[in-house]
GUBA-990020 format. One record per atom (N, C-alpha, C): residue number from 0; residue in three letters; atom name; x, y, z negated. Coordinates in Angstrom, 3 decimals, always signed. Layout:
// residues N
NUM,ALA,CA,X,Y,Z
...
// end
This chain:
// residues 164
0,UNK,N,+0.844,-1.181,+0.000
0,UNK,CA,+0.000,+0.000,+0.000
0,UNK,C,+0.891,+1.247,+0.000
1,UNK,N,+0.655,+2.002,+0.311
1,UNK,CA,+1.139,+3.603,+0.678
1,UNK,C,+1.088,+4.473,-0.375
2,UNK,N,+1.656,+5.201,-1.068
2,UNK,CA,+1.616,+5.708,-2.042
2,UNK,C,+1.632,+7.246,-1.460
3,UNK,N,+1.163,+8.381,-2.001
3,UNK,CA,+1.361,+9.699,-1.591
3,UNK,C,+3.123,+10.080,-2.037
4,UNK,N,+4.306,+10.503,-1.480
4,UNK,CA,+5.349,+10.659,-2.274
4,UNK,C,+6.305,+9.938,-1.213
5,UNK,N,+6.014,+8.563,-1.469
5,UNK,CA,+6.612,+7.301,-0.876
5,UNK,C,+7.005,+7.377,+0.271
6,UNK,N,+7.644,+6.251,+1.102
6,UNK,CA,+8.165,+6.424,+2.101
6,UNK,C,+7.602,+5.731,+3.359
7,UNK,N,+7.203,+6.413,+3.978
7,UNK,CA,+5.938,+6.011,+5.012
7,UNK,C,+7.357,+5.225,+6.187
8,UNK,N,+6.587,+4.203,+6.641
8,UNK,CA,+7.552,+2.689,+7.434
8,UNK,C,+7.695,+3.324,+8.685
9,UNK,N,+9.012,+3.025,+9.270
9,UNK,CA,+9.909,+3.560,+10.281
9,UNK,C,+8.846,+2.747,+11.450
10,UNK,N,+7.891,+3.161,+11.967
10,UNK,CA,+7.251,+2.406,+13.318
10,UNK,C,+7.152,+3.442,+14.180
11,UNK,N,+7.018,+3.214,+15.364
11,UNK,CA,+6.315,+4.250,+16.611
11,UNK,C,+5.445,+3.786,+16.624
12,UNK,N,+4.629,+4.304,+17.286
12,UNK,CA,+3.269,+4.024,+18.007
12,UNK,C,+2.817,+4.717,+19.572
13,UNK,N,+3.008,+3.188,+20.478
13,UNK,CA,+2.568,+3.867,+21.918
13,UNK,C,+1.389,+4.761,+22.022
14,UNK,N,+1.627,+6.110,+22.886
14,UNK,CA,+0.443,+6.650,+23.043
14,UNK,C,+0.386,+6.656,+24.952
15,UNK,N,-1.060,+6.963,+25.240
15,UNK,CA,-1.664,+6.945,+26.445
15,UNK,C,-0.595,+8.807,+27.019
16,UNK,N,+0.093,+8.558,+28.049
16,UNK,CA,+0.588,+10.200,+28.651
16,UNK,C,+1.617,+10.838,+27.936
17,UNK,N,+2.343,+9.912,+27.176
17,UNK,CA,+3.235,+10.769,+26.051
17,UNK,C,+4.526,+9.138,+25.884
18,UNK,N,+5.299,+10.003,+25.511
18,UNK,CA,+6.020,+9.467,+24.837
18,UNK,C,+5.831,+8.523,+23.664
19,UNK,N,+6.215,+7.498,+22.926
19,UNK,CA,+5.587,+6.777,+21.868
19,UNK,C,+6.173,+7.993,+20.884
20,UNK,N,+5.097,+7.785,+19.864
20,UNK,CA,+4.922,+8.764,+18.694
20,UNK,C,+6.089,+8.120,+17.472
21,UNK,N,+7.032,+8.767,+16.682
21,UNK,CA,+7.745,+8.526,+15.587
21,UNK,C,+7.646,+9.689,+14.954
22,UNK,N,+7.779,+8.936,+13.453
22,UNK,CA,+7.686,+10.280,+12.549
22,UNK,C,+8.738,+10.818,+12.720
23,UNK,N,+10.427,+10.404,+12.846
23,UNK,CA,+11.709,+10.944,+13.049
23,UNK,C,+11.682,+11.791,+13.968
24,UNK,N,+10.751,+11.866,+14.383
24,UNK,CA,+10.115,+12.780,+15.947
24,UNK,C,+9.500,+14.155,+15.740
25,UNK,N,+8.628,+13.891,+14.606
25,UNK,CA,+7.787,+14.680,+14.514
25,UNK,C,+7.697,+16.563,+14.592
26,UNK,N,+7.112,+16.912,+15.342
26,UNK,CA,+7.496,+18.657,+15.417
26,UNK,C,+6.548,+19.424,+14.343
27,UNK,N,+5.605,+18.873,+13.906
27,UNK,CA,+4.878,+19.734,+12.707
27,UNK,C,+5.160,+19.406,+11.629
28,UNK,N,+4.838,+19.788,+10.745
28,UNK,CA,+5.098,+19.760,+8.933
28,UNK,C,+4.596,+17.963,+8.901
29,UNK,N,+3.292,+17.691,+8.970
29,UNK,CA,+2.303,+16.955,+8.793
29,UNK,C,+1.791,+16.191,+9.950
30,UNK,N,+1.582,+14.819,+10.427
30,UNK,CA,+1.266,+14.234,+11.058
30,UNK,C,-0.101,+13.739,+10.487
31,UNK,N,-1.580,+13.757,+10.918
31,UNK,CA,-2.388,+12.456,+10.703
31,UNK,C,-2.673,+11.478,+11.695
32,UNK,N,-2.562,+10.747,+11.437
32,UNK,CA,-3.065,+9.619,+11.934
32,UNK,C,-4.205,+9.120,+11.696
33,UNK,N,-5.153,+8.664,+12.495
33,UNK,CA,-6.104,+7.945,+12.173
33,UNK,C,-6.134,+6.769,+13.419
34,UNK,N,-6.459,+5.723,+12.028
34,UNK,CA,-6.284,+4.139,+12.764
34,UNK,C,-7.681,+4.225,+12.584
35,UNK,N,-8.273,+3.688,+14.246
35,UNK,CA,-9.818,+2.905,+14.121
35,UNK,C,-9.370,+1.347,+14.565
36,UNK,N,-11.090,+1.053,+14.229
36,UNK,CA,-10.761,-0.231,+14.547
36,UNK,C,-10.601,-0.713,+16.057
37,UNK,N,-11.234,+0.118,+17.075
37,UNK,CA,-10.543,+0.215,+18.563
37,UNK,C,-12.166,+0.080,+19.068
38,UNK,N,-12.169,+0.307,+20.448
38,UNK,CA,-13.330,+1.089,+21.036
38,UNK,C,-14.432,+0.354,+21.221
39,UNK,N,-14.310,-0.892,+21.000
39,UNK,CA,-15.644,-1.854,+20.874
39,UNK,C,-16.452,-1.098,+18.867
40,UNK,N,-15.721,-0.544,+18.225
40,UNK,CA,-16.609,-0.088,+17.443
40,UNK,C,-17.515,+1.453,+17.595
41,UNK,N,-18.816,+0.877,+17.619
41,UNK,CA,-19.071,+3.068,+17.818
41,UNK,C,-19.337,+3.889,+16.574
42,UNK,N,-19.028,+3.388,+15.426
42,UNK,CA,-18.673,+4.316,+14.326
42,UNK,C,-17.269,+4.869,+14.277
43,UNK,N,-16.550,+4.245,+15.389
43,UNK,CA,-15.346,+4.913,+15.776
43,UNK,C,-15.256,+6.214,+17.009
44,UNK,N,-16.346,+5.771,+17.694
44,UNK,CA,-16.712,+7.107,+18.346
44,UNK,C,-16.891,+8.761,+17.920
45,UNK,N,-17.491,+8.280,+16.896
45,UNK,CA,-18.077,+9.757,+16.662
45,UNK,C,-16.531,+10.115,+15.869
46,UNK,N,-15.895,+9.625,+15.396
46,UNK,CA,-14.802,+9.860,+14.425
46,UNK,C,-13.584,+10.584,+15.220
47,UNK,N,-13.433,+9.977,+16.317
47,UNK,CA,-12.806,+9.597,+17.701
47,UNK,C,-13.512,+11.559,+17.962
48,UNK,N,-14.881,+11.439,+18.638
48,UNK,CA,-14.998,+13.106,+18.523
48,UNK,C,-15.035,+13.875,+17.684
49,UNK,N,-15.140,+13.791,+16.554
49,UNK,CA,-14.609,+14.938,+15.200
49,UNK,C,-13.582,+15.474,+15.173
50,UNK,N,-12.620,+14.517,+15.591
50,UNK,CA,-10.669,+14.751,+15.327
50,UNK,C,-10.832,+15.706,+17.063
51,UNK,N,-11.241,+15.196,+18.424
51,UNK,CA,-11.219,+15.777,+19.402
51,UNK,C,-11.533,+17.159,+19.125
52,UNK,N,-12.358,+17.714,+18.475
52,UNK,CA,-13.013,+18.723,+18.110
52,UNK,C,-12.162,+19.827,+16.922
53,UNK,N,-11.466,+18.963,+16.508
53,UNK,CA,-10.299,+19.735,+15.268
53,UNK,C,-9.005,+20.171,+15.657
54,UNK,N,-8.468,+19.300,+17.143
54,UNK,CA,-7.234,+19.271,+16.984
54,UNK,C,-6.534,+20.706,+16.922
55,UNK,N,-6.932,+21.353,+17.395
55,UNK,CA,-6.378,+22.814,+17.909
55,UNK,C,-6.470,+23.394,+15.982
56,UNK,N,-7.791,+23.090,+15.372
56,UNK,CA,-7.367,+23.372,+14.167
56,UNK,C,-6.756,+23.053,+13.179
57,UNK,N,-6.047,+21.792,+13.615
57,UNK,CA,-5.033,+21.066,+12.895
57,UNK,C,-3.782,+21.297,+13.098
58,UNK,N,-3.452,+21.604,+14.360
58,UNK,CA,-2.595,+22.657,+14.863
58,UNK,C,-2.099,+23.419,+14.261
59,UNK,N,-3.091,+24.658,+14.131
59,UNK,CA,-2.527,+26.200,+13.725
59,UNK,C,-2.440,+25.897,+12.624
60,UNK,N,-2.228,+24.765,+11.655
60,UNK,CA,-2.172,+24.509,+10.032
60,UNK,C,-0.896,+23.594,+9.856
61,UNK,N,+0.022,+23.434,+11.017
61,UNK,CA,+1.351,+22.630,+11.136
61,UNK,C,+1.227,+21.292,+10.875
62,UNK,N,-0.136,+20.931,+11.226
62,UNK,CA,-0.473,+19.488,+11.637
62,UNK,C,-0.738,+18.811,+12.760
63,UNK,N,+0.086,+17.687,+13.002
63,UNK,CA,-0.216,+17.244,+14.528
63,UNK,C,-1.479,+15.706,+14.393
64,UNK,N,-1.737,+15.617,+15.174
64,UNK,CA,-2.759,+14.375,+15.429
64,UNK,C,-3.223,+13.470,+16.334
65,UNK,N,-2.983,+12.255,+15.539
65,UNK,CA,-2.847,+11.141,+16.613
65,UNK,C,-4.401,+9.717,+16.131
66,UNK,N,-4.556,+9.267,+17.144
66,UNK,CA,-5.682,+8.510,+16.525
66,UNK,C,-4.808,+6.889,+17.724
67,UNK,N,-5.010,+5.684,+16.774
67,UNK,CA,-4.534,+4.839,+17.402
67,UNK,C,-5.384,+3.251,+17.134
68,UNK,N,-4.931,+2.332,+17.421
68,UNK,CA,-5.343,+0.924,+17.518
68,UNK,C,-4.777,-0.397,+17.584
69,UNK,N,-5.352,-1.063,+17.357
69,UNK,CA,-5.157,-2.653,+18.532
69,UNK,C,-5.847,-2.737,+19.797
70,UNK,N,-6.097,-1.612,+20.312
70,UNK,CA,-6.715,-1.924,+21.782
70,UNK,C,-5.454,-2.043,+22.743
71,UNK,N,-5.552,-2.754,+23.866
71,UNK,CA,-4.419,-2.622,+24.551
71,UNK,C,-4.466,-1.366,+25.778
72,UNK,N,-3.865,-0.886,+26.289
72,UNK,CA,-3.646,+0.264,+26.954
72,UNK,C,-4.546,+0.543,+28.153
73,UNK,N,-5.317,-0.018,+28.823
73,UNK,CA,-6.393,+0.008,+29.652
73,UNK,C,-7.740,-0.248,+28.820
74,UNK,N,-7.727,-0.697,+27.589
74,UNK,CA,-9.320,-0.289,+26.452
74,UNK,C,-8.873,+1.174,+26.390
75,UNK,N,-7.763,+1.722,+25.735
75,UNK,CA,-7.632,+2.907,+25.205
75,UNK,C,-8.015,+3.621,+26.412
76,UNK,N,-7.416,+3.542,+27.403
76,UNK,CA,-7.437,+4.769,+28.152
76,UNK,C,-8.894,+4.685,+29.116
77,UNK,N,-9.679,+3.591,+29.008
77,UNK,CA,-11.222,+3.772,+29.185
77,UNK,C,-11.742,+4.278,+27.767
78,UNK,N,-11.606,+4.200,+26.891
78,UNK,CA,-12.156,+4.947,+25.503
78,UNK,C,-11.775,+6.679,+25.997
79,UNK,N,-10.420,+6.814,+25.989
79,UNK,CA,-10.010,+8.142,+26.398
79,UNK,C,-11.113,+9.012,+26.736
80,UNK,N,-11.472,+8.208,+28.179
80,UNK,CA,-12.296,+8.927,+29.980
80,UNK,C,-13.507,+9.044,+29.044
81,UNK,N,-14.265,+7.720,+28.574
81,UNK,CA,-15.251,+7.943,+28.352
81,UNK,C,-16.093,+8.795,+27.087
82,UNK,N,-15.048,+9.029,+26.112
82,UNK,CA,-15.593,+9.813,+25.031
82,UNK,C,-14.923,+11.013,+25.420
83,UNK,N,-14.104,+11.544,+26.656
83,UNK,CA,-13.820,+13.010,+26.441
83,UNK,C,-12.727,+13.635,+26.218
84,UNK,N,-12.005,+12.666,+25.457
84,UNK,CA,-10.456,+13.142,+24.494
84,UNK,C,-9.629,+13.774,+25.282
85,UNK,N,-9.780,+14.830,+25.574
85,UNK,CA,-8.442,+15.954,+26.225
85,UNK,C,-7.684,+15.916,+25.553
86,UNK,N,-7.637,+16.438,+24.223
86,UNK,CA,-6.768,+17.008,+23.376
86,UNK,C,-5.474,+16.017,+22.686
87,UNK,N,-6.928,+15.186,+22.036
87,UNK,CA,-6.362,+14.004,+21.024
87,UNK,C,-5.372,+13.095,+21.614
88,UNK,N,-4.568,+13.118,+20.906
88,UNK,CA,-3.281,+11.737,+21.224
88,UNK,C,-4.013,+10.324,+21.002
89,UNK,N,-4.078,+9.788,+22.165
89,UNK,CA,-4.655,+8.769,+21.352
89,UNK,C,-3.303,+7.243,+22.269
90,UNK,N,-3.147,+6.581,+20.658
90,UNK,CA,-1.968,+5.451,+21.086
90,UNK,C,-3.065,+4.470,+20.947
91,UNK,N,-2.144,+3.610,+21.480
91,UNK,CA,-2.664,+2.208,+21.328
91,UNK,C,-1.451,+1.251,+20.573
92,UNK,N,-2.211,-0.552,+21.136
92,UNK,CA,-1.352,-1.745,+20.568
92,UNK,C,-0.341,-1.881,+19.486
93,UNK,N,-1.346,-1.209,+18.565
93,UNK,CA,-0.662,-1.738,+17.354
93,UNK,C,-1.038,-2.984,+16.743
94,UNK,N,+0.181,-3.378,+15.992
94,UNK,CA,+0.300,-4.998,+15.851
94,UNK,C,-0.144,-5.265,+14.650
95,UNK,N,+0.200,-6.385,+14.282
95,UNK,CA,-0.091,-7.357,+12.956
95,UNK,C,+0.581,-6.379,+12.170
96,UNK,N,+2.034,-6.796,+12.451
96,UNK,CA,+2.842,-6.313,+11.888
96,UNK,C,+3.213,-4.780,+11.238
97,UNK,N,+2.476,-4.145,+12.362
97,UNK,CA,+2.378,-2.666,+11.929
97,UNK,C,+1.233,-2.197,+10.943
98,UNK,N,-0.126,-2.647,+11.072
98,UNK,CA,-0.713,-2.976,+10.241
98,UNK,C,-0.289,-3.586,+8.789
99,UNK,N,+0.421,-4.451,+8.667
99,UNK,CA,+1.024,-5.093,+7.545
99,UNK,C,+1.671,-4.193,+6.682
100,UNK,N,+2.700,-3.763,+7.551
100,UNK,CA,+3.492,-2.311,+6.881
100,UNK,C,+3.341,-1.500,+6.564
101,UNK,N,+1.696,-0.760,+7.228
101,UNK,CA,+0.836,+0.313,+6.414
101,UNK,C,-0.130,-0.225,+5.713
102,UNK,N,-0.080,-1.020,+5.357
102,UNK,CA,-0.800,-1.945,+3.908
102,UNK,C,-2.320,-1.512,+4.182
103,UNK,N,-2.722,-1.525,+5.244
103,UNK,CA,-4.167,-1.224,+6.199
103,UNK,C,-4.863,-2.404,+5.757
104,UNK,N,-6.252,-2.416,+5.342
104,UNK,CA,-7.775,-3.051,+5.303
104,UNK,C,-7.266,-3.963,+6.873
105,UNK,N,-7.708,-5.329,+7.182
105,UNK,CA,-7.706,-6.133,+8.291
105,UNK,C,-8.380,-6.688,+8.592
106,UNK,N,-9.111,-7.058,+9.633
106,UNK,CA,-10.545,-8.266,+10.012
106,UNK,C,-9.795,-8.597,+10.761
107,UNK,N,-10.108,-9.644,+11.030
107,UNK,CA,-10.180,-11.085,+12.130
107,UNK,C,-11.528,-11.581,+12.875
108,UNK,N,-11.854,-11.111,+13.830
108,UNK,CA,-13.297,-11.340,+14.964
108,UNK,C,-13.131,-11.720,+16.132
109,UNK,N,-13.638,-12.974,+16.302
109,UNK,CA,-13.244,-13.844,+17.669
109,UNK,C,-11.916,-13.842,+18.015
110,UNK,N,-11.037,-14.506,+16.959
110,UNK,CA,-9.881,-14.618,+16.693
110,UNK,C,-8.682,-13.398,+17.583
111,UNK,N,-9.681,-12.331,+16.797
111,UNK,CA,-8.531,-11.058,+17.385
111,UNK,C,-8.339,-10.534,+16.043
112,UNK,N,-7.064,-9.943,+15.294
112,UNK,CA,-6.825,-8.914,+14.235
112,UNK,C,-7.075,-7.622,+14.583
113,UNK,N,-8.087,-7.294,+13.733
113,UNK,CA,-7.825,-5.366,+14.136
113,UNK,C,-7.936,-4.625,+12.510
114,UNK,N,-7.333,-3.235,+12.328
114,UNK,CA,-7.339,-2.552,+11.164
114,UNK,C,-8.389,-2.735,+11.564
115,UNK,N,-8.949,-1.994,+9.863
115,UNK,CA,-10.264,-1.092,+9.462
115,UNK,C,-9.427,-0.091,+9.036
116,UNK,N,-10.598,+1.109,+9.683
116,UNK,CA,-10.557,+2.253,+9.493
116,UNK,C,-9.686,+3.234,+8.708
117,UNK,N,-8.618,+3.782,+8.749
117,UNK,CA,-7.639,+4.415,+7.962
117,UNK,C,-7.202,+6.145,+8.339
118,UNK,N,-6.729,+6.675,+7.844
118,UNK,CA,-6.233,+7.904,+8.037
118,UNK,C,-5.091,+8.315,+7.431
119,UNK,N,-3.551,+8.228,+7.973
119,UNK,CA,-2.769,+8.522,+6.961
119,UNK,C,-2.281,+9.900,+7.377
120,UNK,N,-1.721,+10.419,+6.373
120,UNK,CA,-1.409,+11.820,+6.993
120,UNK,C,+0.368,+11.730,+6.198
121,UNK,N,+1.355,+11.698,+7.436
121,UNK,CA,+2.830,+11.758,+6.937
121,UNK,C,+3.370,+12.969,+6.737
122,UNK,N,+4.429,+13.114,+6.024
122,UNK,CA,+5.395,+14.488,+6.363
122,UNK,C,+6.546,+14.505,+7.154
123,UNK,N,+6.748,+15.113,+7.694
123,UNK,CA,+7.789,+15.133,+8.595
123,UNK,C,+9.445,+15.142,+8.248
124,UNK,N,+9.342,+14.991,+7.005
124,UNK,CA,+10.522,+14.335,+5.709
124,UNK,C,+10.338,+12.929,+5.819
125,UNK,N,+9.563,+12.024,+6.301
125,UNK,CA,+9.314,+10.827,+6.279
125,UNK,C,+8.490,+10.058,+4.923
126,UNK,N,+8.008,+11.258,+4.510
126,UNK,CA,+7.551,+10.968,+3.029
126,UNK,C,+6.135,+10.410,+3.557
127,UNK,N,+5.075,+9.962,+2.416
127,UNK,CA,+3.264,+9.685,+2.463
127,UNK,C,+2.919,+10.943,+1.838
128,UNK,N,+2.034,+11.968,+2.823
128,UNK,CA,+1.286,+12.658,+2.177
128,UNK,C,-0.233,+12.284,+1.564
129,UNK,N,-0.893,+11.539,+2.254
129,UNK,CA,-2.193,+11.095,+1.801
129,UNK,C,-2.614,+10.280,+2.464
130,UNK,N,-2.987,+9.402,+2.039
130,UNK,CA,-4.176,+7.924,+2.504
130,UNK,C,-5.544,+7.879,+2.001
131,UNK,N,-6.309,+7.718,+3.152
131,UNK,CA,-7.762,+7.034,+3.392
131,UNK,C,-8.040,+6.349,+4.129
132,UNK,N,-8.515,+5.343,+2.866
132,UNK,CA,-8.764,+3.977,+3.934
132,UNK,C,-10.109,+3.331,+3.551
133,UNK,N,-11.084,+2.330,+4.634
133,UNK,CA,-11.834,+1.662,+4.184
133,UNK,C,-11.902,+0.202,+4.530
134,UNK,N,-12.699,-0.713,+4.207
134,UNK,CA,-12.288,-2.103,+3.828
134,UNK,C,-13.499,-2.602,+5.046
135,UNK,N,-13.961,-1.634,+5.164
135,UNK,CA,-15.678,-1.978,+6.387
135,UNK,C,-15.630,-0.851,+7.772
136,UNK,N,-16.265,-0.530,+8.265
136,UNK,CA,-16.662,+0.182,+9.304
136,UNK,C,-17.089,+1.671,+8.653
137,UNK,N,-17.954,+1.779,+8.065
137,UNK,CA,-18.977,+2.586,+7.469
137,UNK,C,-18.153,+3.767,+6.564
138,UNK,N,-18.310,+4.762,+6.013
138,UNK,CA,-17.899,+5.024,+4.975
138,UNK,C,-16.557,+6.121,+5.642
139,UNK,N,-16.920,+6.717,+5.955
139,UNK,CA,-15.212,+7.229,+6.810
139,UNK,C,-15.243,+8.349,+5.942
140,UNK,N,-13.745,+9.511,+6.460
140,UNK,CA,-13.632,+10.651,+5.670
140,UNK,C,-14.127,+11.494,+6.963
141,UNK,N,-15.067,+12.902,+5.787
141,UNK,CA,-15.558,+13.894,+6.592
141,UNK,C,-14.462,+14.236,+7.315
142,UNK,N,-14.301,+14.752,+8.752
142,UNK,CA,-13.184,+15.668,+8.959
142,UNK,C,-12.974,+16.770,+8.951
143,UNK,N,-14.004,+17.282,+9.062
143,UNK,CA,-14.708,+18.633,+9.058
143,UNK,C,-14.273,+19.424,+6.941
144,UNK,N,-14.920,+18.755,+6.810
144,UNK,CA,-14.145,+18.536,+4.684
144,UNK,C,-12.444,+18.396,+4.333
145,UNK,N,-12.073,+17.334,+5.482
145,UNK,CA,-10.973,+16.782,+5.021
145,UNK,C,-9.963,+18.490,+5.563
146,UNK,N,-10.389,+18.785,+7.091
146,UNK,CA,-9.912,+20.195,+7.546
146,UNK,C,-9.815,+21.406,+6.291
147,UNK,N,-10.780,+21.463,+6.199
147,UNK,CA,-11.264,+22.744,+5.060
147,UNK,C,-10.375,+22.622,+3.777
148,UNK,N,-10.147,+21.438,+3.384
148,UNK,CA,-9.035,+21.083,+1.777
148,UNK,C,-7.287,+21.007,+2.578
149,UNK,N,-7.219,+20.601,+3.891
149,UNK,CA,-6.195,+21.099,+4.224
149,UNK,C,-5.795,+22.511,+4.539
150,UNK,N,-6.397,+23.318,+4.983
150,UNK,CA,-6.504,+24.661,+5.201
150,UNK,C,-5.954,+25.288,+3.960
151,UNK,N,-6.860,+25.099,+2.911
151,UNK,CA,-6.624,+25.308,+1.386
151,UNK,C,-5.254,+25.437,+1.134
152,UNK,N,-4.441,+24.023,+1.452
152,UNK,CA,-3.564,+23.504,+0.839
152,UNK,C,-2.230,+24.177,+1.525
153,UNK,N,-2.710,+24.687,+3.146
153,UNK,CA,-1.491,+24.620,+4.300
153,UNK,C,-0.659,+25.772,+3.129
154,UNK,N,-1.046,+27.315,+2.698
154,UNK,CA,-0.513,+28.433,+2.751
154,UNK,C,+0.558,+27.853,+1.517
155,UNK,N,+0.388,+26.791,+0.711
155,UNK,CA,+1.073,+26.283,-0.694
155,UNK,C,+1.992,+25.179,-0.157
156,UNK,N,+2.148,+25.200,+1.061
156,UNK,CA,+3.248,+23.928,+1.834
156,UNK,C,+2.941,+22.519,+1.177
157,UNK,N,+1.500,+22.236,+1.456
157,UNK,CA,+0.698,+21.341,+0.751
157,UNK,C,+1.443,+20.403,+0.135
158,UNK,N,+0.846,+20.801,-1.436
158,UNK,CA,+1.595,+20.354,-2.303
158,UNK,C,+1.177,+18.889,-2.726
159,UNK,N,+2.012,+17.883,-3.320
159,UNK,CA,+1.552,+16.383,-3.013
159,UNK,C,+0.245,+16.529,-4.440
160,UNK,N,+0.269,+15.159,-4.167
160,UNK,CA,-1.457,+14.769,-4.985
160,UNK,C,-1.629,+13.182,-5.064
161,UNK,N,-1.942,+12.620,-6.229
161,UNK,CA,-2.279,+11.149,-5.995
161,UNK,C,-0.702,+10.347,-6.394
162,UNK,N,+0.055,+10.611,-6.871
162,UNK,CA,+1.351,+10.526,-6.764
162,UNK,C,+1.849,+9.956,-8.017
163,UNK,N,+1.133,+10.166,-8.860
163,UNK,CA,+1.061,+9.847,-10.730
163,UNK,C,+0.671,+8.129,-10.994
// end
């Protein structure tokens, strides 16, 4: 499990039009990520357009944003077309293994592994700034809420939390 503080695991993650994503990479303060469970779910849709809808304001707050999966690279990039995503980074084919290492919620359905639903947000120190995760489909974080407490936090070089 991921601790806020801690040291978030040396992985990339392929994205669709980009370069694969590393935190050693990273050009903003703050990276989030959000892992869905990949485009056969549509409570991942709307989630999928919330973040589309933020990115520019995640942006001007020295946060970058990426949304990723176990879909393989022709699901993703029909998810892409069909929900819209200009903005959003969206990676794909992430593994067991990568999953494993971000100590991510896991199902097994018609003998495929995919996360459940997560959101981590790194620092660009390689540190864990914050984790949300759920164990089902249902239940996600507002983003619209989650924006507004980052905003809060950006002008104080968001200070850690959860860490005790």
């Amino acid at each position: 499990m991921l601790k806020p503080g801690g040291v978030f695991p040396d992985l990339s993650f392929s994205r669709l039009d980009a370069a694969p994503w590393a935190l050693r990479e990273a050009r903003r303060e703050l990276t989030l990520i959000s892992v869905i469970r990949g485009y056969f779910c549509t409570y991942c849709h709307d989630g999928m357009r919330d973040l589309e809808q933020a990115v520019d304001a995640f942006n001007a707050i020295d946060i970058d944003v990426l949304a990723t999966s176990t879909d393989d690279a022709l699901t993703a990039a029909d998810m892409k077309e069909r929900l819209g995503l200009d903005r959003l980074a969206v990676g794909y084919g992430l593994t067991e293994a990568d999953i494993r290492q971000l100590g991510l919620f896991a199902t097994v359905r018609n003998d495929k592994l995919f996360a459940e639903p997560a959101i981590l947000i790194a620092r660009r120190d390689g540190s864990v700034y914050a984790v949300f995760q759920n164990s089902i489909s249902c239940g996600r974080t507002d983003i619209a809420r989650l924006l507004e407490g980052l905003k809060l936090l950006a002008p104080t070089g968001f200070p850690l939390r959860g860490n005790a």
